[in-house]
Structures are given as C-alpha cells and as structure tokens.
Biotite code that builds the C-alpha atoms (Angstrom):
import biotite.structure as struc

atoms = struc.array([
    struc.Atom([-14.388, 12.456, -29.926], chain_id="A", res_id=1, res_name="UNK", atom_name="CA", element="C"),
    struc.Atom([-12.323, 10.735, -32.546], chain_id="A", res_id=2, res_name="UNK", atom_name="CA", element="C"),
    struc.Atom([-12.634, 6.820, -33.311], chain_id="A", res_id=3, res_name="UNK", atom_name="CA", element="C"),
    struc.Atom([-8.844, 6.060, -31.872], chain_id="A", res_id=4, res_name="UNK", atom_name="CA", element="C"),
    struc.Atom([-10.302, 8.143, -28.537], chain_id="A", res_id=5, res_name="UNK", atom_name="CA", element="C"),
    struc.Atom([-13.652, 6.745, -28.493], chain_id="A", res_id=6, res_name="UNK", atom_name="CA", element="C"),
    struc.Atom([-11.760, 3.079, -28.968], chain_id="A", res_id=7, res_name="UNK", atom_name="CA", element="C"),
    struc.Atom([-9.157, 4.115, -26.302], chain_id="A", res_id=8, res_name="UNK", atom_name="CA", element="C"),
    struc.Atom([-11.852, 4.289, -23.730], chain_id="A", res_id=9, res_name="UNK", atom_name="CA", element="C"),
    struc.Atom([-13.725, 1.487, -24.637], chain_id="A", res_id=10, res_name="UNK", atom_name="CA", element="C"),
    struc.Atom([-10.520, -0.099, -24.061], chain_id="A", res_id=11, res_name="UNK", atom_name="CA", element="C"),
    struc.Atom([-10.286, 1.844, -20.675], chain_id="A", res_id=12, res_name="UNK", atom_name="CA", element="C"),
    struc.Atom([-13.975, 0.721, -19.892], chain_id="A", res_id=13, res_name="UNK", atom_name="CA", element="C"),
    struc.Atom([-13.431, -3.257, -20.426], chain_id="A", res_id=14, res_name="UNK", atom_name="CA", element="C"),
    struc.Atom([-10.156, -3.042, -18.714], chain_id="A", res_id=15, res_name="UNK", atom_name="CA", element="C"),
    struc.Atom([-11.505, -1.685, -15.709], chain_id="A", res_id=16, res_name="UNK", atom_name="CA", element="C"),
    struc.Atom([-14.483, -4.178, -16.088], chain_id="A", res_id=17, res_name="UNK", atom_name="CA", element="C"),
    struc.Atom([-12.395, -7.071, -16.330], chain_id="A", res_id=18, res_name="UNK", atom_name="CA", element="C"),
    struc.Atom([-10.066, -6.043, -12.801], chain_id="A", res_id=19, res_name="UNK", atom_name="CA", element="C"),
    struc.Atom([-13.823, -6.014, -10.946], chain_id="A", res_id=20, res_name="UNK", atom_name="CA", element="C"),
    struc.Atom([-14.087, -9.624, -12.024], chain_id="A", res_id=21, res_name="UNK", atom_name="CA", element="C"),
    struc.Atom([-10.269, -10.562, -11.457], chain_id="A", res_id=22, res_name="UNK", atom_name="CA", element="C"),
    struc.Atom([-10.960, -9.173, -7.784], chain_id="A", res_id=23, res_name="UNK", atom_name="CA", element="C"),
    struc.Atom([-14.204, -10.389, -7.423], chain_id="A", res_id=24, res_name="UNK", atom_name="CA", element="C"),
    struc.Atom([-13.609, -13.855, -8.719], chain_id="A", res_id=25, res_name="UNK", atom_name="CA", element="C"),
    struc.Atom([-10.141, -14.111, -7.905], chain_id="A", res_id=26, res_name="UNK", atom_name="CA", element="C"),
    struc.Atom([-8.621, -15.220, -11.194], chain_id="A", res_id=27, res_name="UNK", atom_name="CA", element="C"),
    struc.Atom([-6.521, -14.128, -13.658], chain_id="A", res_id=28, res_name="UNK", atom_name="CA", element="C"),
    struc.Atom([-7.975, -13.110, -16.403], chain_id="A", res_id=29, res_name="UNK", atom_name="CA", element="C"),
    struc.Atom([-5.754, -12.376, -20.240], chain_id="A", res_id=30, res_name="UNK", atom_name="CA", element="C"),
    struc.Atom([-6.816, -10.725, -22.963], chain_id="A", res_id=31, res_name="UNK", atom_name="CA", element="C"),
    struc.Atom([-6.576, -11.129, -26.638], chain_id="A", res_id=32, res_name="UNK", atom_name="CA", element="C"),
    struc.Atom([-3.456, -10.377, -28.812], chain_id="A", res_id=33, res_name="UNK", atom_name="CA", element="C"),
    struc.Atom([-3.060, -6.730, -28.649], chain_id="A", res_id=34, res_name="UNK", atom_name="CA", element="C"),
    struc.Atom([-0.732, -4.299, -30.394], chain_id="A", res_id=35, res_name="UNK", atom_name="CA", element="C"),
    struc.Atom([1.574, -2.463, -28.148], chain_id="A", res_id=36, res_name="UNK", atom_name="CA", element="C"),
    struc.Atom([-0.283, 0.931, -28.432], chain_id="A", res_id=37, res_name="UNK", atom_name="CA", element="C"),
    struc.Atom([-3.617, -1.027, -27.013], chain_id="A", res_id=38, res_name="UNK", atom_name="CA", element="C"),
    struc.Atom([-1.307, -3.010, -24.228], chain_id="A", res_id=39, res_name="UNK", atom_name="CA", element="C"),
    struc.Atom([0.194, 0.477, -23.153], chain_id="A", res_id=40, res_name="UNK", atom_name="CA", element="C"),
    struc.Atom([-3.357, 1.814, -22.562], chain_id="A", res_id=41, res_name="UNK", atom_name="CA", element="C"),
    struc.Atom([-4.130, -1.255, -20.607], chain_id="A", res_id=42, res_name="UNK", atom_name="CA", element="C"),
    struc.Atom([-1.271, -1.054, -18.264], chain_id="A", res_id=43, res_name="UNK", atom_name="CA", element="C"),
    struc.Atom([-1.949, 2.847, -17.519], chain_id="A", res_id=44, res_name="UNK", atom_name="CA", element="C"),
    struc.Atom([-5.438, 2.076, -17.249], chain_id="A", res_id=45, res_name="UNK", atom_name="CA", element="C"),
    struc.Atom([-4.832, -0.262, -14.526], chain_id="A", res_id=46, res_name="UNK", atom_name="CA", element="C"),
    struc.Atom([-1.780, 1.199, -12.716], chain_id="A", res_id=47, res_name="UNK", atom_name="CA", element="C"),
    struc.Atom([-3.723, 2.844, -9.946], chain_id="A", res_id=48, res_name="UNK", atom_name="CA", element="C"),
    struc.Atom([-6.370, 0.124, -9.899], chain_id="A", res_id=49, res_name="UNK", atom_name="CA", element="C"),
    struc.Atom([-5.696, -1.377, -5.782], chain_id="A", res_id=50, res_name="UNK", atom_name="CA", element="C"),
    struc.Atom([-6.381, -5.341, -5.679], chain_id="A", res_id=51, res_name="UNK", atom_name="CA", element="C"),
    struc.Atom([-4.665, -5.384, -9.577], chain_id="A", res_id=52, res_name="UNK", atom_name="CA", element="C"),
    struc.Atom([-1.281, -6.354, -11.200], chain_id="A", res_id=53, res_name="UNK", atom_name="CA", element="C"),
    struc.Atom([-1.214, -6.559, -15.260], chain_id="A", res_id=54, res_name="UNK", atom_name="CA", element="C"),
    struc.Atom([2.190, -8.075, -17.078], chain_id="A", res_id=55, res_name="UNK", atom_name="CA", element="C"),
    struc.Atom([2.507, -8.555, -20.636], chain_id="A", res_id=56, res_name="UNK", atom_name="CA", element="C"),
    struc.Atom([2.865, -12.576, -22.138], chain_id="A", res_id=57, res_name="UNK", atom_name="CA", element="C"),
    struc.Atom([3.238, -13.726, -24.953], chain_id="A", res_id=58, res_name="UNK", atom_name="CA", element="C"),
    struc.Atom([5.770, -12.830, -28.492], chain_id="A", res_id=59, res_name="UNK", atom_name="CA", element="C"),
    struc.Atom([5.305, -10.583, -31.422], chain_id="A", res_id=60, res_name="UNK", atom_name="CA", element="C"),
    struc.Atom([1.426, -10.282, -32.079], chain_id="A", res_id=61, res_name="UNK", atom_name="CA", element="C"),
    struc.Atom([0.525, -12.797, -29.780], chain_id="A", res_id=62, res_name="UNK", atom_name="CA", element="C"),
    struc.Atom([1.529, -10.559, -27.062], chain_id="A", res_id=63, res_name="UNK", atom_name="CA", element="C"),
    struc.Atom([-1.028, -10.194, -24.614], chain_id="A", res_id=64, res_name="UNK", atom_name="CA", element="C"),
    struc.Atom([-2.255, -8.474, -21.076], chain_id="A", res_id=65, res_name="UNK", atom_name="CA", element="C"),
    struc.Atom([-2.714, -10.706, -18.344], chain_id="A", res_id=66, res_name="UNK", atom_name="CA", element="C"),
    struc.Atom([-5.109, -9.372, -14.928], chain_id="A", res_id=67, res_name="UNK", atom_name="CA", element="C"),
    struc.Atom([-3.954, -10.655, -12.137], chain_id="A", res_id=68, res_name="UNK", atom_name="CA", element="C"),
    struc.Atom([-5.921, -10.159, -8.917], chain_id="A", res_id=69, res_name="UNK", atom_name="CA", element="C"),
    struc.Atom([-3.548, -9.463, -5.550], chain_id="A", res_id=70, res_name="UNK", atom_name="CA", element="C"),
    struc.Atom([-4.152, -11.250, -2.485], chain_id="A", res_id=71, res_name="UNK", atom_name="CA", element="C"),
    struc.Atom([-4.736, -8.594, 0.931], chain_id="A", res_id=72, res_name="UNK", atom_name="CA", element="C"),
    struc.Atom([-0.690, -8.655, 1.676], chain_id="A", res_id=73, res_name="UNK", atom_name="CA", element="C"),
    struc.Atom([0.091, -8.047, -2.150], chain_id="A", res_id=74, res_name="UNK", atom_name="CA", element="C"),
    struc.Atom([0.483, -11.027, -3.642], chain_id="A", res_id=75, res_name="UNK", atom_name="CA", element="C"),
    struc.Atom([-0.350, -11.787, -6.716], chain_id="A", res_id=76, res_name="UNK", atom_name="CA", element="C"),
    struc.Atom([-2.412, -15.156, -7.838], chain_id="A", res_id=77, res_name="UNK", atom_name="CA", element="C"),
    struc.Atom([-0.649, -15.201, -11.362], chain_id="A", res_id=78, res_name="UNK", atom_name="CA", element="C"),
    struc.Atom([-0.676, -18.970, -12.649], chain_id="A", res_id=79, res_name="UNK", atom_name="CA", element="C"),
    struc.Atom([2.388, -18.956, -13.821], chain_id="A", res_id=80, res_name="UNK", atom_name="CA", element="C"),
    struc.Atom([4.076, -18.316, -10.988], chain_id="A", res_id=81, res_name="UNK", atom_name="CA", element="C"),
    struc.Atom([5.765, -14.843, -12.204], chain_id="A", res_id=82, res_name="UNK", atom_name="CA", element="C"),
    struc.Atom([4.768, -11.978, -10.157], chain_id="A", res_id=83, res_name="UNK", atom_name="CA", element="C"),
    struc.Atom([6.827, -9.600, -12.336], chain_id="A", res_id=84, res_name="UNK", atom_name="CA", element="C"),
    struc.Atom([4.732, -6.734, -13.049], chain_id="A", res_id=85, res_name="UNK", atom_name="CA", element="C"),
    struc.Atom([6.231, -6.208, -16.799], chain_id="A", res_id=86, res_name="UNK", atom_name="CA", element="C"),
    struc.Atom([4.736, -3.603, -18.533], chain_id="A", res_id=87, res_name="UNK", atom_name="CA", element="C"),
    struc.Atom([5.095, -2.595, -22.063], chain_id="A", res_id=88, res_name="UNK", atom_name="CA", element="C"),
])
C-alpha cells in the first residue's frame, strides 16, 4: 500500500471514529483545514454513515469538514443553523 493510500484510510479510520462520537455525544464535531482531495475522502467516507451529515465551512485553506450528528427524524444539530449538506 502506497503512503497517499495508507494516508487515505487513516483518513477513512478517524472519520469514521469521529461520527461514533458525533452520535454518541451528540455534537458537532469539525476538523482541521483540509485540502479538497482530503475533504472529498471525508464526505464519501461518511455518505452512507446513518445518524451523520458532513458540509464543508470555511474559505480557501481554511476550508474545513464539519460532523454533524442527526436527530431520529433527520435533523441535523448543526450550530449554525445550516442543515445544507454541501459537499465538496
């Protein structure tokens, strides 16, 4: 496994990590500044993921993900009141 695959699913792995905790704890939770390659992987990653909606915040290379756990009829608890799922 190459270092961009291995990286891509340690990525994968703390993604996945982080929407346990979103669920459990019922927070959003954002990432760091990724590049769009990285916030791409993040949004797949996640897609399937029931209990999880991810949107993109943020300009340039301050862009980042953003976790946000749903409630049981879909809503999502997204602080800033935007429940646009924008992905990159």
């Amino acid at each position: 496994m190459g270092i961009k695959a291995k990286a891509d699913v340690d990525l994968g792995e703390s993604a996945h990590h982080l929407a346990e905790r979103a669920i459990e704890e019922g927070r959003t939770f954002k990432l760091g500044p990724l590049d769009p390659r990285s916030r791409r992987i993040v949004h797949l990653t996640l897609k399937e993921v029931d209990g999880v909606v991810t949107k993109s915040e943020g300009e340039g290379v301050f862009r980042r993900v953003c976790i946000i756990p749903r409630d049981a009829d879909g809503a999502s608890h997204d602080d800033s009141g935007d429940d646009q799922d924008d992905r990159d």
